[in-house]
C-alpha positions as CSV (number, residue, x, y, z in Angstrom):
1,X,-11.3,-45.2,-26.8
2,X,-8.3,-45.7,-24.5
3,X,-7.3,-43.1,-21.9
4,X,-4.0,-41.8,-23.3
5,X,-6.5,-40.8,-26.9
6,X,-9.1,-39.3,-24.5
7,X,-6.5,-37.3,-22.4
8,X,-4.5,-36.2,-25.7
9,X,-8.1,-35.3,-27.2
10,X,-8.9,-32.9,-24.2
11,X,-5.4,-31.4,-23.8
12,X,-6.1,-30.4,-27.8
13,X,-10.1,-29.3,-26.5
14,X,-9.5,-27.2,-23.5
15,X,-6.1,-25.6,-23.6
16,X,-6.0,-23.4,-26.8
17,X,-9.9,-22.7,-26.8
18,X,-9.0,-21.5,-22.9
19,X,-5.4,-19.7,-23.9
20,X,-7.8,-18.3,-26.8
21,X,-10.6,-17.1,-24.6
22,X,-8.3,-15.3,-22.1
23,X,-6.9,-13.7,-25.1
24,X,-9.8,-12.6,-26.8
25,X,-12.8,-12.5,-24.5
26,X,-15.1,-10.8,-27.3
27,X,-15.5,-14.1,-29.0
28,X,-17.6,-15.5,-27.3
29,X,-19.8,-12.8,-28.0
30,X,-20.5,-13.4,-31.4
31,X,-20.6,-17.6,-31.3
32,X,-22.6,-17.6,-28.0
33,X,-24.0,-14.1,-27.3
34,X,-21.8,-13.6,-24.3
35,X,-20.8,-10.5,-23.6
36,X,-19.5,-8.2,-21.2
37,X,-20.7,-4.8,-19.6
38,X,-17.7,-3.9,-17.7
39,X,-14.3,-4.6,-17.0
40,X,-15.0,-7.0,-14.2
41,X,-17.3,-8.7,-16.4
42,X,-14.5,-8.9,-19.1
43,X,-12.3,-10.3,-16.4
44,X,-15.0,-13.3,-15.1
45,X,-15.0,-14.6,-18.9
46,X,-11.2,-14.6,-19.0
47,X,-11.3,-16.1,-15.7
48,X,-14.2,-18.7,-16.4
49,X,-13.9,-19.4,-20.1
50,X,-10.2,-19.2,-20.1
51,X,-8.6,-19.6,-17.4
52,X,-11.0,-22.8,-16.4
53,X,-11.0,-24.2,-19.5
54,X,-6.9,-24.0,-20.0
55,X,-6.7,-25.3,-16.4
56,X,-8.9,-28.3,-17.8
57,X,-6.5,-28.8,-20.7
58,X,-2.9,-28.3,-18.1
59,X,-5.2,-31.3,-16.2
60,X,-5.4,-33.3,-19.0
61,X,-1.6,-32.9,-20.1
62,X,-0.2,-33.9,-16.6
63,X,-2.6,-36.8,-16.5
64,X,-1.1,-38.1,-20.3
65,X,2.5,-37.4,-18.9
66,X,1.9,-38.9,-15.6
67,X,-0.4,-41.6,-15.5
68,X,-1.2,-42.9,-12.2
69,X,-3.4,-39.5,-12.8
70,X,-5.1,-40.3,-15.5
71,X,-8.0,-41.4,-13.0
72,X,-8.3,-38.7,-10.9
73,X,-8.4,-36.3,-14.6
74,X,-11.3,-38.4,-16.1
75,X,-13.4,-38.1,-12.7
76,X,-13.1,-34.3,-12.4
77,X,-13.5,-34.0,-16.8
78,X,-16.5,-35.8,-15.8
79,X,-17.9,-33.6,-12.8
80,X,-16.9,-30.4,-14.8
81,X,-18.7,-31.5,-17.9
82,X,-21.5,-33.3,-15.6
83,X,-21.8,-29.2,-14.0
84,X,-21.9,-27.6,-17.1
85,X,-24.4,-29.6,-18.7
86,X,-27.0,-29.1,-15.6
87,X,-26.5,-26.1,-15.4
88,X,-27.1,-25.5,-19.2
89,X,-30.4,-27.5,-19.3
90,X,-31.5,-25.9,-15.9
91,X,-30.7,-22.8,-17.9
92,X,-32.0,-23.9,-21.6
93,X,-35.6,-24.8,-19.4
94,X,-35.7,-21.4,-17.1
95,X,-34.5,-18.8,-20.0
96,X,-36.2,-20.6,-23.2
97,X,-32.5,-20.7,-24.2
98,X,-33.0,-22.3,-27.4
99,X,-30.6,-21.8,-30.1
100,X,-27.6,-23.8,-32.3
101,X,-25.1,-23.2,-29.5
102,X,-26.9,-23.8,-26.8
103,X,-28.0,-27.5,-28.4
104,X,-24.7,-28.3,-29.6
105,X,-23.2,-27.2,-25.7
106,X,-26.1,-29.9,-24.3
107,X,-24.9,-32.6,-26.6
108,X,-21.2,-32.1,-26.2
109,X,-21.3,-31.4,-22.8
110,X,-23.4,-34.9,-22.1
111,X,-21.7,-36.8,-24.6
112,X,-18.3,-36.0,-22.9
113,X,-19.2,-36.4,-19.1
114,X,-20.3,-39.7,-20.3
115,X,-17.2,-40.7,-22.1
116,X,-14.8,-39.1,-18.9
117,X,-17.2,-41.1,-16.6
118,X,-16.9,-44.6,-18.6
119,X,-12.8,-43.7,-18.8
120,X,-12.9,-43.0,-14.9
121,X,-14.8,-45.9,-14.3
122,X,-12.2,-48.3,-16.6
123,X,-9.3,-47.0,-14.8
124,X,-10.9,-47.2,-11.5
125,X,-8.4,-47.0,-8.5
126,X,-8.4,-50.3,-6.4
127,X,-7.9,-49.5,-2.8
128,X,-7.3,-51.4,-0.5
């Protein structure tokens, strides 16, 4: 897989499921159960499954249009998906988490910090 198809791929991922979770926060209640008892609490997924996500997606997009970028978008993808899945499993182990999304998250999440990592590691920066 080449970096533009990668970067193209996430700006399609991350930007309208974030635009879409900032918009309608109650989704996620019914695909993964989260929910919110307050307004503040309505805000933080907004903030963290929108507004993170999108920013992930805007990343991806200036990476694709400017790509002496692309590098430094495939090493954070692969930090932010690297975070999410630790924090997941640390979470699946502590809470007995078990359920379809939880298993499909683990998968996607590793499967795509380990496709960002190989695409930050072919594109690696040479310094000097």
């Amino acid at each position: 897989m080449g970096m533009k198809i990668f970067l193209g791929l996430s700006v399609l991922l991350w930007l309208p499921y974030g635009v879409y979770c900032v918009i309608n926060p109650g989704y996620l209640a019914g695909v993964a159960g989260v929910t919110a008892s307050t307004p503040t609490g309505t805000t933080e997924i907004r903030a963290m499954y929108g507004g993170l996500q999108a920013a992930l997606g805007v990343m991806s997009a200036f990476a694709l249009i400017r790509p002496a970028y692309s590098h430094v978008a495939a090493t954070a993808l692969c930090f932010a998906m690297s975070g999410l899945f630790l924090a997941r499993f640390i979470g699946f182990v502590l809470d007995a988490s078990g359920s379809e999304y939880t298993y499909g998250a683990l998968v996607f999440e590793l499967s795509y910090a380990m496709i960002a990592g190989l695409m930050a590691r072919r594109s690696r920066v040479v310094e000097a």
